[in-house]
N, C-alpha and C positions, 0 to 999 in steps of 0.2 A: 795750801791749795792753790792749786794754776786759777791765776787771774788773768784776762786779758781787758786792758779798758781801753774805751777811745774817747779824745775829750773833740767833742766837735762844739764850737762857740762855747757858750759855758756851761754846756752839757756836759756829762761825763757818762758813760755808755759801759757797765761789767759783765763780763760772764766767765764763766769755770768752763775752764778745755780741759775736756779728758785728755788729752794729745799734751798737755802743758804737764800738768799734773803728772802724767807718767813720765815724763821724761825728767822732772825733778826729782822724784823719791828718791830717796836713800836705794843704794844701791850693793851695798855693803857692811860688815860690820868687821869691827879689830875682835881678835880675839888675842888675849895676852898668854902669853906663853906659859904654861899651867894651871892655866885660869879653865874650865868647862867654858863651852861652846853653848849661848845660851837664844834660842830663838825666841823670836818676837813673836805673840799672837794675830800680827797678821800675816805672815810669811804662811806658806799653802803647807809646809813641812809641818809645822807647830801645830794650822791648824787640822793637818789629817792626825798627828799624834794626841789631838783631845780626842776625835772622833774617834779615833781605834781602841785609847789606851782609858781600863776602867779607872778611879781614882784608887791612885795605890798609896801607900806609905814611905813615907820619903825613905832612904835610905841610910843605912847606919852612917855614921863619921868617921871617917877614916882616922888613924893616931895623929895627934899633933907631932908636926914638923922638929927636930930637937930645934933648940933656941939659937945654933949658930949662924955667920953670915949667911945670908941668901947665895946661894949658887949664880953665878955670874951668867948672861945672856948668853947665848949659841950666837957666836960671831956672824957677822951678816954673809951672805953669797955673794959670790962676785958677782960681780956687773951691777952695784950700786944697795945688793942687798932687797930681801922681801917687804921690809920694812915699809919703802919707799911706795912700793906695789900697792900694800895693803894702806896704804894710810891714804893714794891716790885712790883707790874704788870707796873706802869708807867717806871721803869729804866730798866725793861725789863731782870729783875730778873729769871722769869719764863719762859724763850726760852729755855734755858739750865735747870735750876734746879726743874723745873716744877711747877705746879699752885701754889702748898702750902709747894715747896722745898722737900716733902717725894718719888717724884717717879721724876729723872730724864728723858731728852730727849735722851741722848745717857749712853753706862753705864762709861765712861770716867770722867763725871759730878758727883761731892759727893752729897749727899744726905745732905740736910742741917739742914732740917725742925728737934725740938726736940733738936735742940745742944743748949747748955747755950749762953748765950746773949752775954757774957765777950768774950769768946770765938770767937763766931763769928766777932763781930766787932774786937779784936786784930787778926785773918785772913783776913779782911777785910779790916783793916789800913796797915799788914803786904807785901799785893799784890801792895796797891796804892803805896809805899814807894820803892817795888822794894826788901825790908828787904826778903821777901818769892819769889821765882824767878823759880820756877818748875812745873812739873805737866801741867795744864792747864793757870796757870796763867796768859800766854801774852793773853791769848781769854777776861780775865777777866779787866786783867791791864787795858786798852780801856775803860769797862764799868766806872767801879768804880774810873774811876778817874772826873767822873761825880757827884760822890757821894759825901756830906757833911758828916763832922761826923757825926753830928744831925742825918742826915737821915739812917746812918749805925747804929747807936745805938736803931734806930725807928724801922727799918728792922729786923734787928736783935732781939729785946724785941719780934715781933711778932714773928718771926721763931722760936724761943725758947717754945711758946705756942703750933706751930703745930705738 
């Protein structure tokens, strides 16, 4: 929940901003590649799909899979691949540095989108580590300590395209 506090002497002053709060939610979700698409009940989709849909019966099982290797990933797209996309909307990348990192939400926020890959992710490892400690940082520390490398390098390859 959005907190805003102010400590004046050794007061301390809270309240819940709807203005805060919506701007942090989740914003996205991964869906893995063969996986169903599964919505959350509070998404406005899900919840018109209770209101429409009577209770039915789940549906039958499709046959098991035969037992050999797993079919290998669909190769990413060029220019850094969707991977990167989806993994920036789901960590909720885009509250602050906006949809594709080139036009921020407040102007406090860099502009990310176009910066080299290297770059980014040693900013990126420099926040989680504490190593980088200015700026906006403690807003960020929180997220990104969420973040794999994997997925900063993935983030990163795409911002580098946009």
């Amino acid at each position: 929940m959005g907190l805003a506090v102010l400590v004046a002497g050794s007061q301390a002053v809270a309240e819940v901003r709807p203005d805060v709060v919506e701007r942090i939610s989740p914003i996205g979700h991964v869906v893995v590649s063969g996986q169903a698409k599964q919505e959350t009940a509070s998404s406005p989709a899900a919840a018109q799909k209770a209101e429409a849909a009577p209770a039915a019966s789940p549906a039958p099982a499709s046959a098991p899979a035969p037992a050999s290797a797993p079919a290998p990933a669909p190769a990413p797209a060029a220019g850094g691949g969707s991977d990167g996309a989806a993994l920036y909307a789901a960590k909720g990348c885009a509250a602050c540095h906006g949809p594709n990192g080139s036009k921020t939400t407040m102007p406090v926020y860099p502009r990310i989108a176009g910066q080299g890959s290297a770059y980014l992710v040693a900013q990126m490892k420099d926040i989680k580590s504490g190593a980088r400690n200015n700026g906006q940082t403690m807003i960020m520390k929180g997220i990104i300590a969420q973040v794999s490398d994997a997925e900063m390098k993935a983030i990163a390859d795409w911002l580098a395209t946009q």
